[in-house]
C-alpha positions as CSV (number, residue, x, y, z in Angstrom):
1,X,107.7,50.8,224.0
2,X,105.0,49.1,221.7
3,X,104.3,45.3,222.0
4,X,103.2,43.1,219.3
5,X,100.0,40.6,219.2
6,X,99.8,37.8,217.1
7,X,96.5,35.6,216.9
8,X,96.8,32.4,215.0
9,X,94.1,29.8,213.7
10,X,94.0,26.4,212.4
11,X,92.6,23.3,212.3
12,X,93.8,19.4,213.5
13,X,94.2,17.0,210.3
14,X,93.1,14.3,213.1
15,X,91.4,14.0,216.2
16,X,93.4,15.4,219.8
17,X,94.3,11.7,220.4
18,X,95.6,10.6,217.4
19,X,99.3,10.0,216.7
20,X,100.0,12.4,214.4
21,X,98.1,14.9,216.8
22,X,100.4,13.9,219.3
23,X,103.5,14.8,217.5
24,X,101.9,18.3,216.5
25,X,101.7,18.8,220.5
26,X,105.3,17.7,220.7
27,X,107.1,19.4,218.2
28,X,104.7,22.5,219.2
29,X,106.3,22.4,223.0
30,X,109.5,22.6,221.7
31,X,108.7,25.6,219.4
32,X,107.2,27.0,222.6
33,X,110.4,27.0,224.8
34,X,112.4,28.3,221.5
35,X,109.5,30.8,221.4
36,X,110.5,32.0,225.1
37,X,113.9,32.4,224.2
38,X,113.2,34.5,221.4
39,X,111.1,37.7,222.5
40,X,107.7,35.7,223.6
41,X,106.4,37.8,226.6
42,X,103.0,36.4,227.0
43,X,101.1,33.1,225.9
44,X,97.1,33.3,226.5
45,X,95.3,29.9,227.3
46,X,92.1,28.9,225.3
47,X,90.9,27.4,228.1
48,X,87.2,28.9,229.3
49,X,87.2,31.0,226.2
50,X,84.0,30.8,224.1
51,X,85.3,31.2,220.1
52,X,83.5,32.7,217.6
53,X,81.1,30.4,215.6
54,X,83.4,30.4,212.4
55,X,86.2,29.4,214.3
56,X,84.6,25.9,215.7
57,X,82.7,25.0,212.3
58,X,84.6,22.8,210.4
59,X,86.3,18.9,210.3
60,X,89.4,19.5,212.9
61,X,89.6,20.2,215.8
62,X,90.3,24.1,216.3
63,X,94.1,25.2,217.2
64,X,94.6,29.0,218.2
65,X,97.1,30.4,220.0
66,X,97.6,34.4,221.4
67,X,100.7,35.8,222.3
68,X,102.3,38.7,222.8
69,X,105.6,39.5,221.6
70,X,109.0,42.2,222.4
71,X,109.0,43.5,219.0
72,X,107.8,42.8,215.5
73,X,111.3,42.0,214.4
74,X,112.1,39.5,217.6
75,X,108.0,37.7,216.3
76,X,109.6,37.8,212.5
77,X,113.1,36.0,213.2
78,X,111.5,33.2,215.5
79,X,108.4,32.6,212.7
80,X,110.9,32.5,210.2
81,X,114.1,30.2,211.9
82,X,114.5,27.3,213.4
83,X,112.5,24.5,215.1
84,X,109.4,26.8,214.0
85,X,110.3,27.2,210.3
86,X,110.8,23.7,210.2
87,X,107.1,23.2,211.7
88,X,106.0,25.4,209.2
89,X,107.6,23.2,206.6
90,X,105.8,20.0,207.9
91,X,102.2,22.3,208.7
92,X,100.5,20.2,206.2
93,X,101.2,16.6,207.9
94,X,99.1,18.0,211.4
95,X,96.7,20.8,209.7
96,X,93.8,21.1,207.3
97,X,94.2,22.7,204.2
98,X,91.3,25.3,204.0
99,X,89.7,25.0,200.4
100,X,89.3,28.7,200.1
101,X,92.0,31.5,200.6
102,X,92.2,31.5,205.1
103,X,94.2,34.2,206.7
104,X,96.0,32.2,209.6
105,X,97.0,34.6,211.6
106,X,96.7,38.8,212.0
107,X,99.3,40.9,213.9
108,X,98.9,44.6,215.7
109,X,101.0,46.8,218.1
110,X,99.8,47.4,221.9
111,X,101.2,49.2,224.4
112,X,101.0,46.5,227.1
113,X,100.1,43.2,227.5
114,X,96.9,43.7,229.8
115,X,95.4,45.5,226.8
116,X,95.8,41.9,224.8
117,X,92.4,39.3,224.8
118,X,90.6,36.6,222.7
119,X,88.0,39.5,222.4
120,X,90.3,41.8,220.6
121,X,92.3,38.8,218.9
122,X,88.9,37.8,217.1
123,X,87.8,41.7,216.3
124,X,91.5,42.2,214.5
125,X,91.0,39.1,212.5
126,X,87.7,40.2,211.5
127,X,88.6,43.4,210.6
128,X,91.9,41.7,208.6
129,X,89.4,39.9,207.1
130,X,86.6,42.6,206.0
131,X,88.7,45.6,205.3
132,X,92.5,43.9,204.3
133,X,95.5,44.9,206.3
134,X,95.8,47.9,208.3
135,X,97.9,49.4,210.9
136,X,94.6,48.1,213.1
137,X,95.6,44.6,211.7
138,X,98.1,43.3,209.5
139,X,100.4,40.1,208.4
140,X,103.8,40.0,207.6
141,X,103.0,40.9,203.9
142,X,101.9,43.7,205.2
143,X,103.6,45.4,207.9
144,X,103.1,48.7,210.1
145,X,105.2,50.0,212.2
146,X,103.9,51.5,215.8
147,X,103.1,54.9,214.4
148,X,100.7,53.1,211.7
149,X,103.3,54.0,208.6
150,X,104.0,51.0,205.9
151,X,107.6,49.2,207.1
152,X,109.7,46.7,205.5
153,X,110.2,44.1,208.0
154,X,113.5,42.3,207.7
């Protein structure tokens, strides 16, 4: 059975200390143990990991987070329901608007969860990036199913 990887990136309105930081950190905890309830298998730590140049330019402070995920549909409900929806909702109050169009996260199928890195995380979002959505890499716009054919998540 096919896993999913999702890779998302943003930036911190304020600096790590400040209170509105904070309450990013809090709220995001709590979507974190609603995230383990809801098909999260894996959550990768950024600690020791060197990030692409792009990635640390910028005002904010970097936030990036890879996990892996049951299915696509089990990644789609919790993105799109509770305490995460509503964080969603309030994403402007803790991160930077990006000027330009930003893609802020990219999504593939793996087979298991030892196949999932930063490394690959950063080449799908490059490749999202240079050559648009694929069964390689995609969002939830644009969605593949494992065999690589267009689906209509729901």
């Amino acid at each position: 059975m096919a896993l999913v990887s999702i890779y998302t990136v943003g930036r911190l309105n304020h600096p790590y200390y400040h209170p509105i930081s904070r309450e990013f950190y809090q709220v995001g905890n709590e979507v974190f143990s609603q995230a383990t309830k809801s098909g999260l298998i894996e959550a990768f730590s950024t600690e020791g990991v060197s990030f692409p140049e792009e990635t640390v330019k910028g005002n904010g402070s970097p936030i990036l987070t890879l996990t892996v995920w049951r299915s696509l549909q089990s990644l789609y409900r919790f993105t799109y329901s509770g305490q995460h929806i509503q964080a969603l909702r309030d994403k402007s109050k803790w991160i930077e608007q990006y000027p330009e169009k930003h893609l802020s996260y990219v999504v593939w199928w793996t087979e298991k969860v030892e196949d999932v890195s930063w490394e690959e995380a950063f080449k799908r979002y490059n490749y999202y990036i240079q050559h648009g959505p694929s069964h390689f890499a995609f969002d939830f716009k644009h969605t593949f199913d494992e065999k690589g054919e267009r689906f209509l998540i729901k």
